[in-house]
C-alpha positions as CSV (number, residue, x, y, z in Angstrom):
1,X,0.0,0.0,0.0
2,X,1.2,3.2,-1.0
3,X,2.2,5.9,2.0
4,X,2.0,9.4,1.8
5,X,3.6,11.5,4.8
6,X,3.3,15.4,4.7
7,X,4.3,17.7,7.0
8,X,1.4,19.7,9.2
9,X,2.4,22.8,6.9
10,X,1.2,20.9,3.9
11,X,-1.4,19.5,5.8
12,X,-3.0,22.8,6.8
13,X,-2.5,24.0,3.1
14,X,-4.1,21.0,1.5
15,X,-7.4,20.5,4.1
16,X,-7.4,24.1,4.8
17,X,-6.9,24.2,8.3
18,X,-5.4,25.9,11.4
19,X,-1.7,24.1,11.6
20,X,-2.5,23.7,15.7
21,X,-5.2,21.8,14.6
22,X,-3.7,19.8,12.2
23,X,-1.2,18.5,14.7
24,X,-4.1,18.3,17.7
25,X,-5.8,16.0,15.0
26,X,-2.9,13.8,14.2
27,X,-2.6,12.9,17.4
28,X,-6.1,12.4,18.4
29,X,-6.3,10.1,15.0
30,X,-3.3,8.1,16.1
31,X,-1.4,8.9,12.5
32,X,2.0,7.6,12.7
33,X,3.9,10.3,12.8
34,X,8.1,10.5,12.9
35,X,10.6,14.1,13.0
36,X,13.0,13.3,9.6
37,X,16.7,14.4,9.5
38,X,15.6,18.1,8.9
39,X,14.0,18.5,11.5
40,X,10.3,18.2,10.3
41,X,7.8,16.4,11.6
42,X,5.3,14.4,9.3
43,X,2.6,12.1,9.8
44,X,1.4,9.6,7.6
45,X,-1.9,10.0,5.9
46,X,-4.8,7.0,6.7
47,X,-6.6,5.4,3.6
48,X,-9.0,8.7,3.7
49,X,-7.0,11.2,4.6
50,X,-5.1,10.2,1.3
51,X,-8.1,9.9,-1.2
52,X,-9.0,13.5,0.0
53,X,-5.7,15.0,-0.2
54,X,-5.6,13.1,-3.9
55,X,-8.9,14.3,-5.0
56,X,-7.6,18.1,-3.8
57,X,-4.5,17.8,-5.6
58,X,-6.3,16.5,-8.5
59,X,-9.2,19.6,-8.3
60,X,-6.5,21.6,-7.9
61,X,-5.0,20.7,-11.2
62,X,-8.3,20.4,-13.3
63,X,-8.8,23.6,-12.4
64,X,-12.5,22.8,-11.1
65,X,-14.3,20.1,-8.9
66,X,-14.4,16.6,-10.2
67,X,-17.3,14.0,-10.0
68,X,-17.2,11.0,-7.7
69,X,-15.9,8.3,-11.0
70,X,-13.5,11.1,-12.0
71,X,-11.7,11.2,-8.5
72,X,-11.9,7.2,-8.4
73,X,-10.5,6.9,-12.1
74,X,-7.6,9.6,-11.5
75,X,-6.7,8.1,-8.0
76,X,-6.5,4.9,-9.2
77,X,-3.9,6.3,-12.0
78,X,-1.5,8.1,-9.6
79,X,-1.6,5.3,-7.5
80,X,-0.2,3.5,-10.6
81,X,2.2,6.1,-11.0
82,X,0.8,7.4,-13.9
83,X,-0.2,11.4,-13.5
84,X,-3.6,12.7,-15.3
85,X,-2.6,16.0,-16.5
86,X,-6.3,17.1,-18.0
87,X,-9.7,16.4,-17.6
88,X,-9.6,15.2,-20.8
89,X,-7.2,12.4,-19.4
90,X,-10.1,11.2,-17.3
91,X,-12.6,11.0,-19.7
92,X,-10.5,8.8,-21.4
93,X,-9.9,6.4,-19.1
94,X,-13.8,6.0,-18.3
C-alpha cells in the first residue's frame, strides 16, 4: 500500500486548516507520525485522509471540482504512477 507522509504545513494547506489543529488531529487520529533528519515532523496519511488529499490535488490541477468516477479513475492512475494532466485524461480512461 502506497504511504503518503506530509508535514502539518502541507497538511494545513491542503485540508485548509489551522496548523495547531492539524497536529491536535494527528494525534487524536493516532497517524504515525516520525521528525525526519531536517527536522520536520510528518505524519502519515490514513486510507481517507489520502483519497481527500488526492482528489484536492487532483481539483486543484483540473482547475475545477471533479465528479465522484473522476476522483476514483484519477486516484486509481496516480496510485499507478501514472499522472492525469487534463480532464480530458479522465474522460479517457472512463
Amino acid at each position: 500500500m502506497p504511504q503518503i507522509w506530509l508535514t502539518y504545513d502541507e497538511m494545513s494547506e491542503a485540508f485548509d486548516i489551522p496548523r495547531h489543529v492539524v497536529r491536535d488531529t494527528c494525534a487524536e487520529l493516532g497517524l504515525a507520525r516520525m521528525r525526519s533528519s531536517d527536522g520536520t515532523t510528518r505524519a502519515r496519511l490514513s486510507p481517507g485522509l489520502m483519497h481527500q488529499y488526492l482528489s484536492t490535488i487532483l481539483a486543484q490541477h483540473a482547475g475545477e471540482p471533479t465528479g465522484a468516477r473522476h476522483e476514483q479513475i484519477a486516484l486509481e492512475m496516480i496510485l499507478k504512477g501514472q499522472e492525469p494532466q487534463r480532464k480530458a485524461d479522465l474522460a479517457l480512461a472512463a
